[in-house]
Structure formats: structure tokens, C-alpha cells
matplotlib code that plots the C-alpha trace (Angstrom):
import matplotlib.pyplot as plt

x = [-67.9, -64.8, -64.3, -67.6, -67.7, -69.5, -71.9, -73.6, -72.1, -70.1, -67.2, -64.6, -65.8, -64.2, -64.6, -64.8, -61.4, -59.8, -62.4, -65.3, -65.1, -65.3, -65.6, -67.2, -67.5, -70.3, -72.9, -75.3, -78.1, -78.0, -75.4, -75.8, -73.3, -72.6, -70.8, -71.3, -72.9, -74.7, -78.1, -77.1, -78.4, -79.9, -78.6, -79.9, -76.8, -78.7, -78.4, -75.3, -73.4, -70.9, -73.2, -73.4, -75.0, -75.9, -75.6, -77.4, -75.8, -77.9, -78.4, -77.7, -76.3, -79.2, -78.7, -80.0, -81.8, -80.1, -81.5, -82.8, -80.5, -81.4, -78.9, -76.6, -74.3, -74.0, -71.1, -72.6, -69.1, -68.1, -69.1, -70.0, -72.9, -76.6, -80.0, -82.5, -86.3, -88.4, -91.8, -90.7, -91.3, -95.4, -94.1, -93.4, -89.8, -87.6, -83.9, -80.6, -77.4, -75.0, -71.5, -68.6, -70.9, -73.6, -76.8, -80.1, -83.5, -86.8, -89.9, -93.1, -97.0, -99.5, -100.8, -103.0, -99.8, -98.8, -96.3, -93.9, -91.5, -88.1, -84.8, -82.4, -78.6, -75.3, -72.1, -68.5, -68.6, -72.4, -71.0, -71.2, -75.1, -75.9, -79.5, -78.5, -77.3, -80.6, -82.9, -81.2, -81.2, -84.5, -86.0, -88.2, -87.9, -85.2, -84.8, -81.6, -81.1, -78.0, -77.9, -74.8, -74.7, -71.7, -69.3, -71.1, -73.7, -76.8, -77.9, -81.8, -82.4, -85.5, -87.5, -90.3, -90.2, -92.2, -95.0, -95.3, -94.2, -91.8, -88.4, -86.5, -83.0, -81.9, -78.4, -74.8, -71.5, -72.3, -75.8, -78.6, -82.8, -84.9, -87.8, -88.4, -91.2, -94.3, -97.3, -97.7, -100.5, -97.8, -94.7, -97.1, -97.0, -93.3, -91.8, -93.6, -91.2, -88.6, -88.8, -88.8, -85.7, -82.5, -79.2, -78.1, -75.1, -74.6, -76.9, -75.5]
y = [14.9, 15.4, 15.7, 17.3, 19.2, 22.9, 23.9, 26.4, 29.0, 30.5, 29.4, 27.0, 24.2, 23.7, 20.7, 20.2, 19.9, 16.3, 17.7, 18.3, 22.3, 24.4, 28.4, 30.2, 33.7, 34.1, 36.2, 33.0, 32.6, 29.3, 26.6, 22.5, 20.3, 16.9, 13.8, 10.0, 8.2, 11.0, 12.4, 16.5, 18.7, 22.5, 25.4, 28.7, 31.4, 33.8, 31.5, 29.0, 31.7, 29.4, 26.6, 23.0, 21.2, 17.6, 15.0, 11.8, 8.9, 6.7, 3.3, 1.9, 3.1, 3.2, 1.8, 3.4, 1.6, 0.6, 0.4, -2.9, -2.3, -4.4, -3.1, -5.1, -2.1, -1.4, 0.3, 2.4, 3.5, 7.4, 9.3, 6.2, 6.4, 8.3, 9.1, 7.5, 8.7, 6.2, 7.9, 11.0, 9.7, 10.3, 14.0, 16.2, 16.2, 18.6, 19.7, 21.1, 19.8, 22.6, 21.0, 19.6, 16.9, 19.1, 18.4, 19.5, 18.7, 19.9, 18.1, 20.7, 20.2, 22.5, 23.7, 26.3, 28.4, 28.2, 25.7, 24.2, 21.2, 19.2, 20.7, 17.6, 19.1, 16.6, 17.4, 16.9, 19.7, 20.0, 20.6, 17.7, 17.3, 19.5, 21.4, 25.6, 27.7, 29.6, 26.4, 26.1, 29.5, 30.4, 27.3, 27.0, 23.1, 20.8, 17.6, 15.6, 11.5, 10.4, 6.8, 4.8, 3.0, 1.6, 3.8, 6.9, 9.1, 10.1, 13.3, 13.9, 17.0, 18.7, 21.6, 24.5, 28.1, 30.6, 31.2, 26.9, 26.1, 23.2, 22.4, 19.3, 18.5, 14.8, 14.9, 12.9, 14.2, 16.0, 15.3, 17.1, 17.1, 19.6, 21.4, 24.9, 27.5, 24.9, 24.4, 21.2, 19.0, 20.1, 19.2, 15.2, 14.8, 15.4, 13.7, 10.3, 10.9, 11.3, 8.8, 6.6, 7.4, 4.8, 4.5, 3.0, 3.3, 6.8, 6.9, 8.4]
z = [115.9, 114.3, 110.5, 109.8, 107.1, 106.9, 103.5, 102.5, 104.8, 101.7, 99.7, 101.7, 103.6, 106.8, 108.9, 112.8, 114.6, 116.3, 119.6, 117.4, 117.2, 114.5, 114.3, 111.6, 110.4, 107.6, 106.6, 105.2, 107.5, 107.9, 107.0, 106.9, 109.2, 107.5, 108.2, 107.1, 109.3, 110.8, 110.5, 108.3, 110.4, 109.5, 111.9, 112.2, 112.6, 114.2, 117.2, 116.7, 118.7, 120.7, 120.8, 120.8, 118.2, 117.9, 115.2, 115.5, 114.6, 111.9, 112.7, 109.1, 105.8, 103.4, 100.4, 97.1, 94.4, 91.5, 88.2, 86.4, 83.2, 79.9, 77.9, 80.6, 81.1, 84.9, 85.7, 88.0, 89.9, 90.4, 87.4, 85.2, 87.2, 86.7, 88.4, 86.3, 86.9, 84.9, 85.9, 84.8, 81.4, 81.9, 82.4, 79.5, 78.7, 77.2, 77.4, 75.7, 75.4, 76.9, 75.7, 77.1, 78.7, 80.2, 79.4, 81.3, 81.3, 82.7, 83.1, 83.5, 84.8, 84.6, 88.3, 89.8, 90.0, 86.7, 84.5, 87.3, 86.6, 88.1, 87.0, 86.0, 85.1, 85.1, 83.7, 84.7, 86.5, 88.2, 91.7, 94.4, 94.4, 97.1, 97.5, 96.5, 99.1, 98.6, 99.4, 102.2, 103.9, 103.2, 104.7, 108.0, 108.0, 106.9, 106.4, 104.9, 103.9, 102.6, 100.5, 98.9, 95.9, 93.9, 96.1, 95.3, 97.9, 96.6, 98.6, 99.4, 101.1, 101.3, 102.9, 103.4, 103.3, 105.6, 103.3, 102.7, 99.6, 99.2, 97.7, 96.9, 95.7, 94.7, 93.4, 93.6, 92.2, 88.9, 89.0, 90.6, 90.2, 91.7, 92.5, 94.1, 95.2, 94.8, 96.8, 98.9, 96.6, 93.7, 95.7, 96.3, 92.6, 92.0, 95.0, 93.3, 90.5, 92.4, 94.7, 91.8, 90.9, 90.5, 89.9, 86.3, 83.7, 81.9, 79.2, 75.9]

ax = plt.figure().add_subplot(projection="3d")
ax.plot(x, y, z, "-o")
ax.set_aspect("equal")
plt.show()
């Protein structure tokens, strides 16, 4: 597959050659392959020594829900575009304004384990929405969906560590929401707020 492009395997991201080939010198211990139109898919370096590795093709571009706006504002194009989560709101809420445009919120339950919560951070300069390097590296399973909405790709990766618990990262262009190091009942609860999420008009 040519143009694929290389994350999480440190700072530059190459892409496959014209033939499909790439070759890569990192110390990350794993790194993601992703193209559009193809299943992302998870590989282990301790054993990507000269191998080959297989994208599947998906059958059809999934399409993202987008919000049902009253205000009647729905430019939802590029970065005039953001994640709503409407059932977030039964979830205690609280957040800071960082400056120059950054703003993040956290929304927190109590659990067995202690106060755990969704991390949601957007700014002009909040990366391209993809899970941490550290999410990714450190997981056991992996598993990646890609959706477009309004000409922008809404990235939903997510994943388990050795000892179980569960992460999630939801994110587009300057936008990410995420959980990290919770137990699976935990991880039920959270992923209906997210799920619920939408795409509507930057809210001010």
C-alpha cells in the first residue's frame, strides 16, 4: 500500500514508498500504519523485522454523526468544526481556559479505583487527534476506526494493557477526548459518552 503513513514510532512520519515499502529505525515499541480507506493497523517492533504487513481495505467510508444544531450554525468544515458529547452533561464537568484558544475539560466519576474521568482538550494547536504514543505502545490489543464528516476525519482508536485496563482516544485535528488506565465496567460507562458524541459548530 503506498502512501501509508507511519505514527507513533517517534518524531517524523514517513510514508510507504510507490511499491509499498517503508524502513524504519526506532526505539518505540510499537508504531501504528494508517492509510484512508484502510483498516490502521497495530505492529509490534520486536517482530516487524523485514516483514510484511497487511492492511485491509474497508468496504465503506463511515460517516460520523453530525450534531442537531438549533442555534442553526453548522459550519462544521476543518477547524470550524467540534466534538460535541451531549451525555457528558450528566457527568460532572469542569475545565480551564488555557489561552490562545485552548481550552480543556475533564469530566470525573467516582469508581472503586478512585475519581477517574474523560480528558477533552482543543486548541489550534492540539496535534492531529491521534491516541498518545504511550497508549499505543503499551497496549496488548488494538483496535482503530476512522469516520468523515464535513471534510474532516474523526479518529477512534482504542485499546488494553497487560494488566486489563482500558484506554480510549476520540479526537480530529485539534481536538482530542480520552480515557486511560481504567477497569473494564469503568471503561462501559465512559464509552456510552463517547459514543454519543457528534460533530457540531465551534461553540464559544
Amino acid at each position: 500500500v503506498a502512501g501509508a503513513s507511519i505514527d507513533h514510532a517517534g518524531k517524523q512520519r514517513p510514508v510507504t514508498d510507490a511499491d509499498g515499502r517503508i524502513e524504519l529505525l526506532t526505539r518505540a515499541p510499537a508504531f501504528v500504519i494508517r492509510k484512508a480507506g484502510f483498516r490502521s493497523g497495530l505492529v509490534r517492533t520486536e517482530s516487524a523485522d523485514a516483514s510484511r504487513i497487511y492492511l485491509q481495505r474497508v468496504k465503506e467510508t463511515l460517516v460520523f454523526p453530525v450534531c442537531q444544531s438549533t442555534s442553526g450554525r453548522i459550519g462544521i468544515k476543518g477547524f470550524f468544526a467540534q466534538l460535541w458529547f451531549p451525555k457528558l452533561r450528566r457527568i460532572t464537568a469542569g475545565g480551564q481556559d488555557g489561552g490562545a484558544g485552548f481550552i480543556e475539560r475533564s469530566y470525573s466519576v467516582k469508581t472503586s479505583q478512585g475519581q477517574k474521568g474523560i480528558s477533552h482538550a482543543s486548541g489550534a494547536n492540539w496535534g492531529e487527534g491521534l491516541p498518545q504514543d504511550q497508549y499505543v505502545w503499551r497496549s496488548v490489543k488494538y483496535d482503530e476506526t476512522d469516520y468523515l464528516a464535513g471534510g474532516v476525519t474523526i479518529i477512534d482508536a482504542r485499546g488494553e494493557y497487560a494488566d486489563g485496563r482500558r484506554w480510549r482516544s476520540l479526537g480530529k485535528a485539534g481536538e482530542t477526548a480520552s480515557y486511560s488506565d481504567i477497569d473494564a465496567a469503568t471503561a462501559k460507562i465512559f464509552d456510552k459518552m463517547l459514543d454519543g458524541a457528534c460533530l457540531g459548530p465551534v461553540q464559544r
